[in-house]
matplotlib code that plots the C-alpha trace (Angstrom):
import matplotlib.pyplot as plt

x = [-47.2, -45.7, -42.0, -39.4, -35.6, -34.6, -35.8, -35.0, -33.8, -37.3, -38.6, -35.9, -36.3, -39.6, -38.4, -38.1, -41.0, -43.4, -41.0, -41.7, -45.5, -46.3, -43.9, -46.4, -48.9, -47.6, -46.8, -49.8, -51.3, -54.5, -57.9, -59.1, -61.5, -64.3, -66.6, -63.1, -62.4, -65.8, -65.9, -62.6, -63.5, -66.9, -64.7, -62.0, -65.6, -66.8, -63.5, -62.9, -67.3, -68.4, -71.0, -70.1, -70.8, -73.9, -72.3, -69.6, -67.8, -65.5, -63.5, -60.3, -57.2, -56.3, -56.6, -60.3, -60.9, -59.3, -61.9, -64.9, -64.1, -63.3, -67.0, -68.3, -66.3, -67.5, -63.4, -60.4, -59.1, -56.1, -57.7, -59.3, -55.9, -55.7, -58.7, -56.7, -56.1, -53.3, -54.2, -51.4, -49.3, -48.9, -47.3, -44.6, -46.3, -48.5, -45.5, -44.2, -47.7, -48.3, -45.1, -46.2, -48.8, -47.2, -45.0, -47.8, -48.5, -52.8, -53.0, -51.9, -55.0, -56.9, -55.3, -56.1, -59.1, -56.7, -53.9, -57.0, -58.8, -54.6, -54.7, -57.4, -57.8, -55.8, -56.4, -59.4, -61.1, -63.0, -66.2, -69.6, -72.2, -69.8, -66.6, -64.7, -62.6, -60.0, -59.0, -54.9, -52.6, -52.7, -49.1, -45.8, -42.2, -38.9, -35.7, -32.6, -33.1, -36.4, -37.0, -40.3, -38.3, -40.0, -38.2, -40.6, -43.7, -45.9, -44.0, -47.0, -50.3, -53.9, -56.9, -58.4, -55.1, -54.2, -50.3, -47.2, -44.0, -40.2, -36.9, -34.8, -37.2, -37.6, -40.9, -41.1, -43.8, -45.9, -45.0, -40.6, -41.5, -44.5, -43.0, -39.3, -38.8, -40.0, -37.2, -35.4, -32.0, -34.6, -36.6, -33.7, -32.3, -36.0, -36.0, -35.1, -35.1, -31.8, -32.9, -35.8, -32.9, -30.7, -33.5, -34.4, -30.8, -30.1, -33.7, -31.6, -28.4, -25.8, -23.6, -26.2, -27.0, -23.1, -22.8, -26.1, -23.7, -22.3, -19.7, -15.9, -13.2, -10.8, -7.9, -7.1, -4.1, -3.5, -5.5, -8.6, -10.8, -12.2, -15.6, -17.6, -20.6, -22.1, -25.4, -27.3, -28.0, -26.0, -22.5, -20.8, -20.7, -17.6, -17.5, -14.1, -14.3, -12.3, -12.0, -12.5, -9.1, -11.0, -12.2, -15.9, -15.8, -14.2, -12.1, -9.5, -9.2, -7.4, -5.0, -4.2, -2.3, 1.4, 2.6, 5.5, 6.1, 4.8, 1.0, 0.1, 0.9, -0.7, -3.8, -3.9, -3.2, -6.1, -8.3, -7.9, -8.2, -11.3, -12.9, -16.3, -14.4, -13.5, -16.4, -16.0, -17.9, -18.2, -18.2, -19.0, -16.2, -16.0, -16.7, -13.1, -11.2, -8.9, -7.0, -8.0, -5.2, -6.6, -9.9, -8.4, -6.9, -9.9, -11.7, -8.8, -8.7, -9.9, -11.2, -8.1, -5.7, -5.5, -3.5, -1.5, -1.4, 3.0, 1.8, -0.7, 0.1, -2.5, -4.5, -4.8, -8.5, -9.2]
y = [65.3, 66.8, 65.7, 65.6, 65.4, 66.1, 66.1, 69.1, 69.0, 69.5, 66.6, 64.1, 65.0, 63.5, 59.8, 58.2, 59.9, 58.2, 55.0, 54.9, 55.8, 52.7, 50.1, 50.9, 50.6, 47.1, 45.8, 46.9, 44.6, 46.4, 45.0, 46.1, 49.3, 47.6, 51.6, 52.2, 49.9, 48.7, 53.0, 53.2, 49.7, 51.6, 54.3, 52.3, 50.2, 54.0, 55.4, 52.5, 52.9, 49.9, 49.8, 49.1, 45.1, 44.7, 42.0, 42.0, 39.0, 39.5, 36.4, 36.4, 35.3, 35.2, 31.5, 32.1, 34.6, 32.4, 29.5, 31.8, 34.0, 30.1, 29.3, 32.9, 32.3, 28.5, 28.0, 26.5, 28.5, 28.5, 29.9, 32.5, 33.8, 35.2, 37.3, 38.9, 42.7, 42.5, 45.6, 46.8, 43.9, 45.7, 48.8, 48.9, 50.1, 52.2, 53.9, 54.7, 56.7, 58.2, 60.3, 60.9, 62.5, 64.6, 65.5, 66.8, 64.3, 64.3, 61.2, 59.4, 60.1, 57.7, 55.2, 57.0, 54.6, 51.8, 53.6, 54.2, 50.4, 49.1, 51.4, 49.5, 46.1, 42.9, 41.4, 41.3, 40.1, 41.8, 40.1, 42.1, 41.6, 40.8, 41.5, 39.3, 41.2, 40.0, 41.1, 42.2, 40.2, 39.5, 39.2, 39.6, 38.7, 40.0, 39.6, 42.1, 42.7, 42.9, 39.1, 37.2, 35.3, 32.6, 29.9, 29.0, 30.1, 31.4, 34.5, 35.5, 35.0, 35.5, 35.9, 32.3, 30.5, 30.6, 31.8, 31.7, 30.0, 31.2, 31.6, 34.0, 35.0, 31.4, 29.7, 26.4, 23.7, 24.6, 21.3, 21.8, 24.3, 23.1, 19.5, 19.8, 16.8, 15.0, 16.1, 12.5, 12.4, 10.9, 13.7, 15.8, 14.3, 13.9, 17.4, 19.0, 22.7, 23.4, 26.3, 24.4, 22.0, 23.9, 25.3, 21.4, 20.8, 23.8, 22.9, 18.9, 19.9, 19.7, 17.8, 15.4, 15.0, 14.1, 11.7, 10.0, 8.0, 8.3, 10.9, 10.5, 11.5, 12.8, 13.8, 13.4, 15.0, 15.8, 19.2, 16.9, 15.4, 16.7, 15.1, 15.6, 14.8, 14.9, 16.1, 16.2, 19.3, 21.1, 21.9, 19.2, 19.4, 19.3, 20.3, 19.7, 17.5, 19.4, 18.0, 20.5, 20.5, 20.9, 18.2, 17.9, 15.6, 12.4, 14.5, 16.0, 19.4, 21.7, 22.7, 19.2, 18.9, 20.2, 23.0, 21.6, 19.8, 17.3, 18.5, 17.5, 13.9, 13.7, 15.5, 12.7, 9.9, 11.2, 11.8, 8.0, 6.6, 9.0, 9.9, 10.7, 13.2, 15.9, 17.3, 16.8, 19.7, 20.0, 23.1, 23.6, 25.0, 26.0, 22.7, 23.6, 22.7, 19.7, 19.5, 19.9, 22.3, 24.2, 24.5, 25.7, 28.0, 29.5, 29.8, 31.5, 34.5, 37.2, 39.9, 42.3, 38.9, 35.4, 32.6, 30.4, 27.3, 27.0, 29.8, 28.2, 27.7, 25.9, 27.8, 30.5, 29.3, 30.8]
z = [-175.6, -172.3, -172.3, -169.3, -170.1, -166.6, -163.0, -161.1, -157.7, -156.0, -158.0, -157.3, -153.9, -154.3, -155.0, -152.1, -151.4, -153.6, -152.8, -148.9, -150.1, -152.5, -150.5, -147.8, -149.8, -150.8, -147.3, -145.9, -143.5, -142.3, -142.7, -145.9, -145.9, -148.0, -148.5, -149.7, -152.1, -153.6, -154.1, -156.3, -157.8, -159.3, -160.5, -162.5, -164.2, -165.3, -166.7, -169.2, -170.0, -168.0, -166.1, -162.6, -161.1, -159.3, -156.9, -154.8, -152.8, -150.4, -149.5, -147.0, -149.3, -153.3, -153.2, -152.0, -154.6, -156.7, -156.4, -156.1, -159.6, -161.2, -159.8, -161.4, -164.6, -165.7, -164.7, -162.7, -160.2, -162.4, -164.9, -163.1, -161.8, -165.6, -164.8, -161.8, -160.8, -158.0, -156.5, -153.9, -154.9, -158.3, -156.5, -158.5, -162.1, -159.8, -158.3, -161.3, -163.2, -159.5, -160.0, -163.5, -162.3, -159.7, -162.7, -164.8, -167.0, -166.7, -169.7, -166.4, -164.3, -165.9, -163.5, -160.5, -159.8, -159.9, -157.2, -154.6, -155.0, -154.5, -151.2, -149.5, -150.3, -151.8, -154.9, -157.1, -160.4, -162.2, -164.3, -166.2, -163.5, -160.3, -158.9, -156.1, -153.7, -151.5, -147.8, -147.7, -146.0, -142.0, -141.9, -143.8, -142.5, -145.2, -145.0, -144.8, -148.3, -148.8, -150.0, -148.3, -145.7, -142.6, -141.8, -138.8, -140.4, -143.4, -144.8, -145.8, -144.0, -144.6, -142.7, -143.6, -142.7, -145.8, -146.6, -148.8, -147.3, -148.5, -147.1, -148.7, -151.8, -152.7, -152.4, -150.8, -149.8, -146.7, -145.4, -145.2, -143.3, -140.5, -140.6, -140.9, -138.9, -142.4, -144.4, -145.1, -147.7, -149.9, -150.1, -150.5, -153.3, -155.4, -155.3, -158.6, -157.3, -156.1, -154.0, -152.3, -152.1, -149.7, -147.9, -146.9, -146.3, -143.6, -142.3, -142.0, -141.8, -143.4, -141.4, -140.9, -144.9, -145.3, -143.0, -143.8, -147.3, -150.3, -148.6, -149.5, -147.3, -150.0, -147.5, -143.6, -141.8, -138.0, -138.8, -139.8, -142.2, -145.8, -147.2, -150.2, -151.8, -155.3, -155.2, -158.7, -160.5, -157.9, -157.0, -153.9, -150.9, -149.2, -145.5, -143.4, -140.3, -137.3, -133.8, -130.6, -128.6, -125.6, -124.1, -122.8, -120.0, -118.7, -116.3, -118.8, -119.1, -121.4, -118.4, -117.8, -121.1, -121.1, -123.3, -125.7, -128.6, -127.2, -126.9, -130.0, -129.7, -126.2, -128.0, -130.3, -128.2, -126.0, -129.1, -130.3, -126.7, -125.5, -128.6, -127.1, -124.9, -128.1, -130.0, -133.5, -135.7, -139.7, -141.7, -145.1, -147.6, -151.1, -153.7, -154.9, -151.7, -152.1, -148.8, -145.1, -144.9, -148.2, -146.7, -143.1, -145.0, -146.8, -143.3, -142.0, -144.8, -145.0, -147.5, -146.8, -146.2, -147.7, -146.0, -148.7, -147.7, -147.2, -144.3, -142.7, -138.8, -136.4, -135.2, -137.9, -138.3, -134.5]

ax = plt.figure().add_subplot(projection="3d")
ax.plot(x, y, z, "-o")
ax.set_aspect("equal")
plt.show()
């Protein structure tokens, strides 16, 4: 058997080659070329001595295939999932025996078949007398790093309507997506996924979730207010309470307020009297924060620079 201890330059220059090629392949949102596929489909039948299926349905999603190989196989859709070839969503085995090949290694041909039927259609399952075929994806939407990532919409989408939801690589229910305005504390706190958890929570808000009860304030000073929040199966939430020293409206404005050691009291006096003149805003800190000046301090560092909390000085935070 052909053995390779080392690439040479010319074939690690063909890495990100075959990379760019199969993540293509993978993301690939075209219509599926059916000639194409139902072709390469034949092929990989003949290479393992099958003969190939006489039918062929082509339905618009997995979850169609799904429920139309169940109905071929005397099964649940579950079940038929086990019977499941996942075509260009397997790209990254195929990847791998594709540069095999283009590194000599002919035992690796076999799956050739295989590579072509992943470069023209989605998913598709395999039975004795019929094959179901589905169409690729009509839409995908990633993240920065690669991760399936919507927060407004399907991050994958399907031809049929049909779609996956996620935020960040984790999956959710359609429904905290198309009907945020359903998210309730309740809901929040029933759910046992803690990443499904904190998508529902930005999709709430977090300020919102901690005022909504069961938040302690756990210290106040002139700088502002700390509150947390045990959630189960997660870490708190504590998020400090600041005050806006400008005010909004009511006729006050930040020029009308002396300079001096006296601006402070006057910004306090004003706060207490006129409240619903200063915006009041919550950010969230680390679950470790103790004090309002601790966590003003935390916001205020920096990679290169952390504030101790015996340096702090109003203002650092800006």
């Amino acid at each position: 058997m052909k053995r390779i201890d080392k690439l040479t330059p010319e074939q690690e220059a063909q890495l990100p080659v075959y990379r760019d090629k199969w993540l293509k392949i993978g993301l690939c949102t075209d219509p599926a070329n059916k000639e194409e596929a139902e072709k390469w489909i034949d092929e990989a039948y003949k290479i393992i001595g099958y003969k190939p299926a006489s039918q062929k349905f082509w339905v618009s999603s997995p979850k169609a295939g799904a429920v139309k190989a169940g109905e071929l196989l005397g099964t649940t859709p579950q079940q038929a999932l086990d019977n499941t070839v996942y075509s260009q969503h397997e790209a990254g085995w195929l990847s791998f025996y594709d540069f095999m090949i283009f590194l000599g290694f002919d035992e690796c041909e076999k799956l050739i078949p295989l590579m072509n039927v992943a470069q023209n259609c989605g998913w598709w399952w395999p039975m004795d007398e019929a094959v179901v075929i589905s169409d690729r994806p009509e839409s995908i939407h990633r993240d920065d790093r690669g991760r399936l990532h919507n927060p407004d919409g399907a991050a994958i989408m399907y031809r049929d309507g049909w779609g996956v939801y996620a935020v960040h690589g984790v999956r959710i229910p359609k429904w905290i997506i198309t009907e945020p305005n359903s998210i309730t504390p309740e809901k929040i706190e029933k759910e046992r996924n803690a990443e499904i958890r904190r998508v529902m929570l930005d999709k709430f808000g977090w300020d919102k979730y901690l005022m909504t009860g069961g938040a302690e304030c756990i210290d106040k000073s002139e700088l502002g207010e700390l509150w947390r929040k045990e959630i189960a199966d997660d870490e708190p939430l504590v998020m400090v309470r600041l005050v806006d020293s400008t005010p909004k409206y009511n006729g006050f404005g930040k020029e009308d307020i002396p300079e001096g050691p006296d601006r402070k009291r006057i910004m306090r006096e004003l706060q207490e009297q006129h409240p619903e003149a200063f915006a009041t805003y919550l950010e969230r800190v680390p679950p470790d924060m103790k004090t309002v000046k601790q966590a003003l301090c935390w916001q205020a560092s920096t990679e290169q620079h952390a504030i101790e909390e015996k340096d702090y000085v109003m203002g650092d935070e800006t």
